[in-house]
C-alpha positions in Angstrom: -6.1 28.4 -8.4 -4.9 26.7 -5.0 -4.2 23.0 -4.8 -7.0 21.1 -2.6 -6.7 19.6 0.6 -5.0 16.2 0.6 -6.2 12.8 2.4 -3.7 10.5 2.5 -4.5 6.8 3.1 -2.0 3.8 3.5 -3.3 0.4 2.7 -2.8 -2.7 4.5 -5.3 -3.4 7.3 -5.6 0.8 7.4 -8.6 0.2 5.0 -7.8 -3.7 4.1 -8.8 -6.2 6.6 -5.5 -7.7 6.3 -2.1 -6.7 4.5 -2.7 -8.1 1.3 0.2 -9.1 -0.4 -0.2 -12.7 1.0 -3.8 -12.9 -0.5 -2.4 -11.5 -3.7 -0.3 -13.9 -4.3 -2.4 -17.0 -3.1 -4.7 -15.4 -5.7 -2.2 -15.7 -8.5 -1.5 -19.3 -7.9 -4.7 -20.1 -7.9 -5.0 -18.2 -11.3 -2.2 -21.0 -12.3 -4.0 -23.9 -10.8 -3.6 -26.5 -8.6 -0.3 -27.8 -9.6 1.2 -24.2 -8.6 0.0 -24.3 -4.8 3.5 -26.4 -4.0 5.5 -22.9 -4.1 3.5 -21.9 -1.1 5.6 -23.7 1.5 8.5 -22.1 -0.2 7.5 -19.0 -0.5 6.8 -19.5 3.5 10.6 -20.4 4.0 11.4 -16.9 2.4 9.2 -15.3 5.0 11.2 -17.0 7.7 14.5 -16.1 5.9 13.2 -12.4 6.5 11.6 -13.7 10.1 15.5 -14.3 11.0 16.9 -11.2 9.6 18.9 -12.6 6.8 17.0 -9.8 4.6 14.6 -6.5 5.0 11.2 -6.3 3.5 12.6 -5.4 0.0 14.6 -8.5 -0.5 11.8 -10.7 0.8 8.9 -8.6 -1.7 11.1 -9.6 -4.4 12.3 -13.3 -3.4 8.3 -14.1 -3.2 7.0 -12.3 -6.4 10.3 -13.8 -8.4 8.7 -17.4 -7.0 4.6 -16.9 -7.6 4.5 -14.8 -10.2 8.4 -15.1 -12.6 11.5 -13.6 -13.6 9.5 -11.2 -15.4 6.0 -10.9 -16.0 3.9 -9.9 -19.3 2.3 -6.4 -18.7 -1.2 -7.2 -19.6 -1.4 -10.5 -17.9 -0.3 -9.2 -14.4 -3.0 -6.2 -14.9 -5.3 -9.4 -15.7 -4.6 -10.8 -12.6 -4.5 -7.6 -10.5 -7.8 -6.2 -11.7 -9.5 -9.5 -10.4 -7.7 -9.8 -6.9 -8.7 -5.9 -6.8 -12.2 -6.6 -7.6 -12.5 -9.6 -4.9 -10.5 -7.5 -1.8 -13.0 -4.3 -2.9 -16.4 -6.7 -3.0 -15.4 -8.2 1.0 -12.1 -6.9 2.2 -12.4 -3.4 2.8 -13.2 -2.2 6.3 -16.8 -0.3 6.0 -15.0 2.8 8.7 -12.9 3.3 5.9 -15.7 3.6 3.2 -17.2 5.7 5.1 -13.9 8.0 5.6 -13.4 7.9 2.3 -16.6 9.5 1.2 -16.0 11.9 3.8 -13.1 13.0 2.8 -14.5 13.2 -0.7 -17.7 15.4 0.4 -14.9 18.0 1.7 -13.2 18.6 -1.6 -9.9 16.6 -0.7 -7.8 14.8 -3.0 -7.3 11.0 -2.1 -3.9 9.6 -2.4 -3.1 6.2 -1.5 0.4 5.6 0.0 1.2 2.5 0.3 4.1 0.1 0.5 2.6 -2.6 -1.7 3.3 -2.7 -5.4 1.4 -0.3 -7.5 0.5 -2.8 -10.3 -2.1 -3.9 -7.8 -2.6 -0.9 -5.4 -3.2 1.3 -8.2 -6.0 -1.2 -9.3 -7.8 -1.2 -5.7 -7.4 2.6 -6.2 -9.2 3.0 -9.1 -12.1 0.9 -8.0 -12.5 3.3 -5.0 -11.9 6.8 -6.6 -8.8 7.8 -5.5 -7.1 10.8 -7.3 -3.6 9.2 -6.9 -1.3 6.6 -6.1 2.1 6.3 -4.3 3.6 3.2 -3.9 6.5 0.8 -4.4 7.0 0.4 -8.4 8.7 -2.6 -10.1 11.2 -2.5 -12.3 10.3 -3.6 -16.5 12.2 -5.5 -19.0 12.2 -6.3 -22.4 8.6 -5.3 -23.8 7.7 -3.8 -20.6 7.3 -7.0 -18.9 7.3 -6.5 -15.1 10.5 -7.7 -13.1 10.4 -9.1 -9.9 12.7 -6.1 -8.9 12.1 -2.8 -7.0 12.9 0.0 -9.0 13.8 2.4 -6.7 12.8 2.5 -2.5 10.2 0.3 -0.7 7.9 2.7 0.0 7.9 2.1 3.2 9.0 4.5 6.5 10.8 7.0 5.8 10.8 6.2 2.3 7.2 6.7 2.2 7.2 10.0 3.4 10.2 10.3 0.8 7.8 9.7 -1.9 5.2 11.5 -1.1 6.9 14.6 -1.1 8.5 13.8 -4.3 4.6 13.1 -5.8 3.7 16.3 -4.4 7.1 18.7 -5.9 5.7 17.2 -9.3 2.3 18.1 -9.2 3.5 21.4 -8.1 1.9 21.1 -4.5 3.9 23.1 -2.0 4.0 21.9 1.5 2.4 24.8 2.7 -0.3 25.7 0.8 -2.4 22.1 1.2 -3.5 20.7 4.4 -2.6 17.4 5.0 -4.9 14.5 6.6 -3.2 11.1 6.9 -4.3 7.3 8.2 -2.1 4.9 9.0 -2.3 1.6 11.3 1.5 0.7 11.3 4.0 2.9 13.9 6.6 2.8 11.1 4.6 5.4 9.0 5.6 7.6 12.1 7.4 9.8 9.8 4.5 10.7 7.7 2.7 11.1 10.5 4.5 13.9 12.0 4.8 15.7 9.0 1.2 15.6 7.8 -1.5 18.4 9.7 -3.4 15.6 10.8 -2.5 12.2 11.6 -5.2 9.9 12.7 -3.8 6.5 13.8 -6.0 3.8 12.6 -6.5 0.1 13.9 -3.5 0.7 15.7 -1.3 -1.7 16.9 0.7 -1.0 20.2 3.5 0.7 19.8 1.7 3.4 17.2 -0.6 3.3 20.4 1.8 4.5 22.7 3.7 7.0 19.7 0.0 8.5 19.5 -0.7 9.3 23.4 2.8 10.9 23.7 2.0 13.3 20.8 -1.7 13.6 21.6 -3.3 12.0 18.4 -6.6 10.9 18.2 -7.0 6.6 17.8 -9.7 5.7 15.4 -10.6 2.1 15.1 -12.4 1.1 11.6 -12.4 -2.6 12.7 -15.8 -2.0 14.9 
């Protein structure tokens, strides 16, 4: 019996409102009160450290999660606190397009995957809330007990590395290139990769330079923010 279809979704402000590991972590200090909310101005001088091009994304994921959330985190207590921000960003920050899309995709038969950049210990909880079959995104390293580390283990899933990863997800399952069609959303010009490998890319809330990538290859624009 033949693989299904595949839909392939990225995350951030493709079927978020906004890129959401800025909300994730205000959520997390909030979670630790009041008299946590004075890392926020220094988690904002990490983003201009990364703003001036001292370090890439990975660097500045792991500068910022070391800062809100510790060294190393216990298991259960970060699923704790990523099942709630999942709850709140399904319940008001989802774009209704991308519902829709979703259960579209569903009605056809295809498998959802989310691909994402953002961490999977939160990722795979919006996920779950939304029925998605899988989830491909950046993974953190674990310590002693399994506590999470504020460490990539392996690549930000991000560019090329994303497309990286999903072919990786799909050599394990068994799912050859050829025998699946792939569908895949996107909002960011960097997933370009993924894009030209995929049957049919659909560049979503675009921004301008995916814009301009999608009228030289002839893709159709959606816009779920409408």
């Amino acid at each position: 019996m033949g693989h299904p279809d595949l839909a392939i979704y990225d995350m951030d402000k493709t079927i978020t409102r906004v890129a959401t590991w800025t909300p994730f972590l205000r959520h997390a200090l909030k979670e630790r009160g009041r008299g946590a909310l004075w890392l926020l101005p220094i988690a904002g001088i990490a983003v201009a450290g990364y703003a001036l091009k001292f370090y890439g994304r990975d660097r500045l994921k792991e500068l910022t999660h070391r800062l809100v959330l510790g060294r190393a985190v216990p298991d259960a207590r970060l699923i704790e606190t990523a099942r709630a921000f999942a709850r709140a960003t399904v319940a008001t920050g989802l774009l209704d397009g991308a519902r829709a899309r979703i259960e579209a995709d569903r009605a056809e038969g295809r498998m959802l995957v989310l691909a994402t950049a953002s961490y999977r210990f939160y990722a795979q909880e919006i996920a779950n809330l939304l029925g998605f079959d899988a989830v491909i995104a950046t993974e953190t390293a674990r310590g002693e007990g399994g506590n999470v580390l504020a460490r990539i283990d392996g690549e930000n899933c991000y560019g090329v590395a994303k497309l990286r990863a999903i072919e990786a997800w799909a050599a394990g399952r068994g799912i050859a290139r050829g025998d699946v069609g792939v569908r895949f959303y996107s909002d960011h010009v960097s997933d370009a990769p993924v894009f030209e490998w995929a049957d049919e890319p659909f560049p979503v809330n675009a921004h301008a330079p995916l814009k301009a990538l999608a009228r030289k290859r002839g893709w159709p624009v959606l816009d779920w923010r409408k």
